[in-house]
KEDRENMI-190573 format. One record per residue (C-alpha): residue number from 1; residue in three letters; x, y, z. Coordinates in steps of 0.1 Angstrom, whole numbers, plus 5000, padded with zeros to 4 digits. Layout:
BEGIN
   num   residuo   east   north     up
   NUM       ALA      X       Y      Z
...
END
This chain:
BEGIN
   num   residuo   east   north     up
     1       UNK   3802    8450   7961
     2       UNK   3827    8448   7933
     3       UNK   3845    8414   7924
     4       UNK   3881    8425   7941
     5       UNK   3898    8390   7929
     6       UNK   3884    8394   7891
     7       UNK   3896    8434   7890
     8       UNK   3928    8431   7912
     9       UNK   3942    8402   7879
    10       UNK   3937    8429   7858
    11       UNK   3956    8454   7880
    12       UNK   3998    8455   7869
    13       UNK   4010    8455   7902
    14       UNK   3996    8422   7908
    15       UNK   3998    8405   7866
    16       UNK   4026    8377   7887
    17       UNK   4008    8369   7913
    18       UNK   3992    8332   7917
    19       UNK   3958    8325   7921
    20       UNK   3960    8320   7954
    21       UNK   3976    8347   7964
    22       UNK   3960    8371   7948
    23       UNK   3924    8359   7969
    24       UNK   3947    8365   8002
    25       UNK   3952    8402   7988
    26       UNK   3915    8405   7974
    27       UNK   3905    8397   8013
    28       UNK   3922    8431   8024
    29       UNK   3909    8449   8000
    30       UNK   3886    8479   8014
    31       UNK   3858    8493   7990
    32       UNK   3851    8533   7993
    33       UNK   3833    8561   7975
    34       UNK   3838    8596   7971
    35       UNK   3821    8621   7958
    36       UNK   3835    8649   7934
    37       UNK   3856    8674   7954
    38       UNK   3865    8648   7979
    39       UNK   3900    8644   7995
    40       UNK   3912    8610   7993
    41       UNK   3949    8623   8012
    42       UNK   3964    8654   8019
    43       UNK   4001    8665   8004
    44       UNK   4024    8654   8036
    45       UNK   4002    8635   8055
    46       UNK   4011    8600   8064
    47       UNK   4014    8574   8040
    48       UNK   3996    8545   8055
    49       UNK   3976    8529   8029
    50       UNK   3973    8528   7987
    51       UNK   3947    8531   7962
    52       UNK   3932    8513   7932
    53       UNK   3908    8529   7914
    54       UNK   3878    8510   7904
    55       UNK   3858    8538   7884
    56       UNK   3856    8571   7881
    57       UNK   3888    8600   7882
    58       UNK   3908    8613   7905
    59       UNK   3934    8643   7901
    60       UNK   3973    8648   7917
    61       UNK   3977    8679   7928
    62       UNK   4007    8693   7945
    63       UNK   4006    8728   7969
    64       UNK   3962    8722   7964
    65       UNK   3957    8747   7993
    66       UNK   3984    8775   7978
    67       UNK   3966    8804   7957
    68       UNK   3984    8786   7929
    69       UNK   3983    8754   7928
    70       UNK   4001    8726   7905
    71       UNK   3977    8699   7889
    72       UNK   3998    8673   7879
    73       UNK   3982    8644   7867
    74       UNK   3942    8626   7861
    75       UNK   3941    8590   7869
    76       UNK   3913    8565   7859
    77       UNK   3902    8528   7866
    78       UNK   3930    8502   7869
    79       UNK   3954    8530   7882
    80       UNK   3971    8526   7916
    81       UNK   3978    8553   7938
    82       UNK   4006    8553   7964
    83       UNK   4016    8522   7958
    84       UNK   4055    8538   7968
    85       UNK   4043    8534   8003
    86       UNK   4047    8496   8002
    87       UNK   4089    8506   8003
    88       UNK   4091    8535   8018
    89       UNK   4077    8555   8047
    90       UNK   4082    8590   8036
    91       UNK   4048    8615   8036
    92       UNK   4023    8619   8006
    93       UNK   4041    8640   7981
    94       UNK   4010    8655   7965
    95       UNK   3973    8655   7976
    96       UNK   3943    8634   7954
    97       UNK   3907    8650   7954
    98       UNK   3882    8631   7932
    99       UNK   3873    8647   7902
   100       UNK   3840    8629   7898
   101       UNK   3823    8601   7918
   102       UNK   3850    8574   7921
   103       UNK   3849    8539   7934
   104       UNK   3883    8529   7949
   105       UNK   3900    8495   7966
   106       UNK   3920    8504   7997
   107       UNK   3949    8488   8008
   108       UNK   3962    8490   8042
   109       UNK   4000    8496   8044
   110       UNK   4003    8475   8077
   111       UNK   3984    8448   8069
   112       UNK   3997    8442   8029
   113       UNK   4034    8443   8046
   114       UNK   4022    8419   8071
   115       UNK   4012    8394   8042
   116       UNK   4045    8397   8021
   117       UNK   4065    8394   8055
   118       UNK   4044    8358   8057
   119       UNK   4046    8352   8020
   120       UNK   4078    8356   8001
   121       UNK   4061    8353   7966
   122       UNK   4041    8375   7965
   123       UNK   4067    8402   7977
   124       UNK   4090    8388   7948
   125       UNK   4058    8396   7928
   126       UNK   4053    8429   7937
   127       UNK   4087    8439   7937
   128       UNK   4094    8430   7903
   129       UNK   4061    8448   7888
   130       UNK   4073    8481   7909
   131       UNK   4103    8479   7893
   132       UNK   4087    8480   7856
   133       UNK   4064    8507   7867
   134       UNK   4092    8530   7882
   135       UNK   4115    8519   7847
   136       UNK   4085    8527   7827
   137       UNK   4084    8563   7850
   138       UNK   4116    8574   7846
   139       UNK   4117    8563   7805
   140       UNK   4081    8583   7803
   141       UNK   4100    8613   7826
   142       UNK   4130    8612   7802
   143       UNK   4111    8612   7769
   144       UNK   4086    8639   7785
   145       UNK   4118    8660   7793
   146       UNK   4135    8655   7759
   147       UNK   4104    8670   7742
   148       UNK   4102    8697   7769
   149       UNK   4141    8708   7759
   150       UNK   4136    8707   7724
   151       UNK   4106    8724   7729
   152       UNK   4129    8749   7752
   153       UNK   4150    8753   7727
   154       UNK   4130    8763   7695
   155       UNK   4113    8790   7722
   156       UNK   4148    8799   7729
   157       UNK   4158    8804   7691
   158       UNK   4126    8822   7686
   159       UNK   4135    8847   7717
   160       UNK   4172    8851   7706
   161       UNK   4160    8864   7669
   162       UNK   4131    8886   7682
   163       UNK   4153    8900   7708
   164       UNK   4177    8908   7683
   165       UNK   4153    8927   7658
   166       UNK   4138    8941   7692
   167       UNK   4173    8956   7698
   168       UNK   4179    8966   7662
   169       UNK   4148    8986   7662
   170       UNK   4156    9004   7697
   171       UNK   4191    9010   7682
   172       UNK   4175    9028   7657
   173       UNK   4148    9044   7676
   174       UNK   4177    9057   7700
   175       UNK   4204    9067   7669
   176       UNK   4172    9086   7653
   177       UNK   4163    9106   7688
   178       UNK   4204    9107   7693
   179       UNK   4210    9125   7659
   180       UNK   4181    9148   7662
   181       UNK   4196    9157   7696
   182       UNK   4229    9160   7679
   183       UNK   4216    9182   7652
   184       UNK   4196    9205   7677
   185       UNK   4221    9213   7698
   186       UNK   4249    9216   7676
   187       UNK   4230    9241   7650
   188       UNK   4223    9262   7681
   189       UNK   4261    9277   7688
   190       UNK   4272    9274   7646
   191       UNK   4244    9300   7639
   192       UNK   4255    9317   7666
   193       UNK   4295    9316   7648
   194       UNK   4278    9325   7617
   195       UNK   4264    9357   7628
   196       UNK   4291    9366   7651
   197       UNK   4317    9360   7619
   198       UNK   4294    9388   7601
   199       UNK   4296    9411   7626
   200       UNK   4336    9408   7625
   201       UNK   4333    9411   7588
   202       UNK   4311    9440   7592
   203       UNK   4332    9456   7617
   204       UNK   4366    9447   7609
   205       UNK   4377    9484   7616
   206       UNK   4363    9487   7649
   207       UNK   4385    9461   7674
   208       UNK   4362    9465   7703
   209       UNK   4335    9446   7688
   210       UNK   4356    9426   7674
   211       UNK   4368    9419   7703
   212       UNK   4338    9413   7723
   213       UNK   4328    9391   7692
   214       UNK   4354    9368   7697
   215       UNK   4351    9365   7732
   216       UNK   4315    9348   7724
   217       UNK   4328    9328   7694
   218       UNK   4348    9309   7723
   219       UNK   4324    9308   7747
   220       UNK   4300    9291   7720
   221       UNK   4331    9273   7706
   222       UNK   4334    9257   7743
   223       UNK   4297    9246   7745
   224       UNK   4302    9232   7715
   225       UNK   4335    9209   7730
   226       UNK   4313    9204   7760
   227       UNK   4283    9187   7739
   228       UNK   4309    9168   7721
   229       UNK   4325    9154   7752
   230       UNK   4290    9145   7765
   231       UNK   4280    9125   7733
   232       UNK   4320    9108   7738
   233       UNK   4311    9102   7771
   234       UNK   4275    9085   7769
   235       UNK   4285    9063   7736
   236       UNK   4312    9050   7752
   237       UNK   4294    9038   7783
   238       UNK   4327    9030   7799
   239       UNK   4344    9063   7820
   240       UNK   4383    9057   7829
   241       UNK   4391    9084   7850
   242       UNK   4423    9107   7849
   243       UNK   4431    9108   7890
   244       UNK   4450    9139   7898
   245       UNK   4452    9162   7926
   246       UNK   4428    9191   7927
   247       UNK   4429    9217   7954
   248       UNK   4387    9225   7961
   249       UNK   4389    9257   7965
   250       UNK   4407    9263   7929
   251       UNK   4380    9242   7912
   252       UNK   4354    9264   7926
   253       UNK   4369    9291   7908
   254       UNK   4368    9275   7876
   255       UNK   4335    9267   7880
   256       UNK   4327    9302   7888
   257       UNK   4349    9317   7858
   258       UNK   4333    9293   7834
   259       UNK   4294    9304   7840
   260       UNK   4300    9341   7855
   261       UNK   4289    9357   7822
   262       UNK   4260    9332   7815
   263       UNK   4249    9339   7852
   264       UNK   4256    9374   7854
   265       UNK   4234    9378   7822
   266       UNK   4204    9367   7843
   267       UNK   4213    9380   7874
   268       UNK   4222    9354   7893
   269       UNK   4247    9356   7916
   270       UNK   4271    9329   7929
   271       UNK   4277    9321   7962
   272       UNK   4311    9299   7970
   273       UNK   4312    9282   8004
   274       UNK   4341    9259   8003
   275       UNK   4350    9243   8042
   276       UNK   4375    9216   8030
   277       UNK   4410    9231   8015
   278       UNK   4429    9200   8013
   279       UNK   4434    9186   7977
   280       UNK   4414    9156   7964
   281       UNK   4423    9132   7938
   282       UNK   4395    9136   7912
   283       UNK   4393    9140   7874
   284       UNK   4391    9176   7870
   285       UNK   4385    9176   7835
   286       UNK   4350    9150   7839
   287       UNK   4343    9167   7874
   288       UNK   4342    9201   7857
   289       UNK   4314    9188   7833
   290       UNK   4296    9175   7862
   291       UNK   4293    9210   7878
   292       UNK   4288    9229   7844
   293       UNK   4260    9209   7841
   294       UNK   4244    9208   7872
   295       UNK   4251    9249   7872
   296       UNK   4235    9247   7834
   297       UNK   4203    9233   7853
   298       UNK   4204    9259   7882
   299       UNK   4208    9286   7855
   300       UNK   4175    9271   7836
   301       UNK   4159    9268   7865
   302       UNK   4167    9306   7879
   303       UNK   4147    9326   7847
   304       UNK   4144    9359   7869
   305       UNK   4178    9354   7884
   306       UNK   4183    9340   7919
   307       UNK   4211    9323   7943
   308       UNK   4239    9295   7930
   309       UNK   4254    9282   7961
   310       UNK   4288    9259   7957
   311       UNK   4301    9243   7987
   312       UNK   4324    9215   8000
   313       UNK   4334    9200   8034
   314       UNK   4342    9167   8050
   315       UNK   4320    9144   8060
   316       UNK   4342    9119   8083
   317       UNK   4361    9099   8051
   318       UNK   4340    9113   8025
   319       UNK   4337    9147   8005
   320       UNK   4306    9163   8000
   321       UNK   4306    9189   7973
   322       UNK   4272    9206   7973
   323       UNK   4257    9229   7949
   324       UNK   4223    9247   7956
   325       UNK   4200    9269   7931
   326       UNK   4173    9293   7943
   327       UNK   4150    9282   7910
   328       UNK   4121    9266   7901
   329       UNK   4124    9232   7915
   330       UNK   4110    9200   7904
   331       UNK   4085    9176   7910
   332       UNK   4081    9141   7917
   333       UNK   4076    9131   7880
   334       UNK   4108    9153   7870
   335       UNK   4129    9136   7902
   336       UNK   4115    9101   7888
   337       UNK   4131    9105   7851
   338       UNK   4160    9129   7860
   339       UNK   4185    9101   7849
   340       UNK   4172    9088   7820
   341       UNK   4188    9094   7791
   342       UNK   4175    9125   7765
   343       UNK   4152    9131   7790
   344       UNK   4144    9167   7795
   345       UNK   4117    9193   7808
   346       UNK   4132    9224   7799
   347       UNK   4120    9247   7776
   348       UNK   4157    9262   7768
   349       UNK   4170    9228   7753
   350       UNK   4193    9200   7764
   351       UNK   4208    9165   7754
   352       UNK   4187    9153   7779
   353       UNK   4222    9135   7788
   354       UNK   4235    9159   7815
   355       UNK   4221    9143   7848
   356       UNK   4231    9109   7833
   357       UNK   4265    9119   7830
   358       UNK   4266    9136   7862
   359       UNK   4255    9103   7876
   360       UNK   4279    9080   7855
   361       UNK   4313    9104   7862
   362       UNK   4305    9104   7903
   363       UNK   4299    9068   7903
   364       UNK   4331    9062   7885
   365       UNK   4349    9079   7917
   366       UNK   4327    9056   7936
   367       UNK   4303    9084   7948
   368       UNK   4268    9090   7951
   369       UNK   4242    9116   7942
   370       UNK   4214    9127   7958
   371       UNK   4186    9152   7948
   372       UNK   4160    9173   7970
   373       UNK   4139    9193   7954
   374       UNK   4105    9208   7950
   375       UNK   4083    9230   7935
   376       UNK   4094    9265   7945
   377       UNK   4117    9259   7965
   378       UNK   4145    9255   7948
   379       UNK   4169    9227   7938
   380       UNK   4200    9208   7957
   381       UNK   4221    9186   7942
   382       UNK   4249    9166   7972
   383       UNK   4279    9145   7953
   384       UNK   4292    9124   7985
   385       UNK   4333    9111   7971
   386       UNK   4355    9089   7993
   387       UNK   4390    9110   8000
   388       UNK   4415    9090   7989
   389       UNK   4438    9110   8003
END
């Protein structure tokens, strides 16, 4: 047996104590061993005695029986171990397994109240040295916290700066990919003005094809306007729509005007289906780029010609404006990236912006846009607007 009155003098909780007392509290003390792995109490189980360690270790850990578990401290001989239960009767707050063989002194809860209840002096005692260890707690807790912010801090410098070459770089990854976009697509249509300005030099005397030359110098002059208003559109992030009052059935026929001779070229035929002749309040101007592009797409995707479906009808408080392609089709992977910007699978060219824009402009008239598609069978894209009307 260990000499209890000899260790407990050297013990904090009890440096005030007189001789005397101190034997009264030696005679509860309770000598037990565990072995390592051993629980001495389990996180929320009643808190009805304390520990001193005599020899060996013991670890705090609190959620032990989670998958992830929180080891917060080691203590060693001298220590005391729920010695918080003398005030208060709240549950263990963490649970202490040995972490080699230990020797420990047990207190009961019960009986050590029962002796300060009988003597005041020693409860003075005791009080007093709790209060120096829970001082000498929250000093060690502040300090430990200081160094943790500063340490907080410095990380948080070191993030701030690396995020902000990080974002340089991407900035210039993105205005690299953007220019060569840029370049790509905008060389396409000036060759195309280049030659077609020969040809009206060449044939200045005939007016038919000068004629018919000029007619394709707009239509590439347009697709030029069109990727400009895309680029605007993306770099500016931010869409502020021009509300006015649109009647369906005319927008259709835009639509239709502006791709007949693309579509007619690769024989596909259009197909307008329009159930809701009321006007809606929409920006025509953005709205028309969202169909030009989805009908670019349908075109891509139609190589041997096929069927362009438009249609429109109501939908309770909503409008649902449909369009529908006979093509190709996508798969999942396609589906996965279709809004990503410069992202692209067709072999014909693109910005790789036009889906994203389509997305941004219905979402700005608080729509939605849904896909379904497959291989081979085709592509439908449904824009779903609230009538404001």
């Amino acid at each position: 047996m260990h000499d209890s009155y000899d260790f407990l003098r050297r013990v904090y909780l009890f440096r005030d104590v007189s001789d005397d007392d101190l034997s009264e509290i030696a005679k509860l003390c309770v000598e037990e061993d565990f072995t390592p792995g051993d629980i001495l109490f389990d996180e929320g189980s009643v808190a009805d005695k304390f520990y001193i360690i005599i020899e060996g270790r013991v670890e705090v850990w609190k959620n032990y029986y989670e998958p992830k578990p929180e080891l917060l401290a080691v203590h060693a001989e001298g220590h005391m171990i729920g010695e918080m239960a003398l005030i208060d009767d709240l549950p263990r707050s963490a649970t202490l397994v040995a972490r080699e063989r230990t020797k420990v002194f047990v207190l009961s809860k019960a009986e050590f109240r029962d002796l300060i209840k009988r003597n005041t002096s020693i409860a003075l005692s005791v009080m007093t040295s709790l209060s120096f260890i829970v001082r000498s707690s929250n000093e060690t807790f502040v300090s430990n916290l200081e160094a943790r912010n500063r340490e907080l801090e410095k990380a948080y410098a070191e993030l701030k700066s690396a995020q902000s070459e990080l974002l340089g770089a991407e900035r210039l990854s993105t205005l690299g990919k953007f220019s060569s976009l840029i370049l790509h697509d905008i060389r396409n249509p000036i060759t195309v003005l280049q030659g077609l300005c020969e040809i009206i030099l060449m044939y200045s005397t005939e007016p038919a094809r000068i004629e018919e030359s000029i007619v394709k110098m707009k239509r590439e002059l347009k697709r030029l306007n069109n990727l400009a208003n895309e680029f605007l559109d993306y770099s500016r992030g931010d869409i502020r729509l021009n509300l006015t009052l649109v009647s369906i059935d005319q927008f259709f026929d835009k639509v239709a005007q502006s791709i007949g001779e693309r579509f007619t070229e690769r024989g596909i035929r259009i197909e307008i289906l329009c159930g809701f002749h009321e006007p809606a309040l929409i920006d025509e101007e953005r709205m028309l780029r969202v169909f030009l592009n989805l009908a670019d797409n349908a075109r891509k995707a139609m190589p041997k010609g096929g069927l362009f479906t438009l249609g429109a009808e109501r939908r309770g408080a909503r409008l649902e404006l449909a369009v529908k392609d006979s093509g190709l089709g996508m798969d999942r992977e396609t589906l996965d990236h279709m809004y990503e910007p410069f992202y692209s699978r067709s072999s014909e060219g693109g910005t790789g912006l036009g889906m994203l824009i389509v997305k941004n402009v219905v979402e700005a008239h608080e729509g939605s846009v849904s896909i379904t598609s497959s291989p081979g069978n085709g592509t439908k894209v449904l824009i779903s607007l609230p009538i404001r009307i």
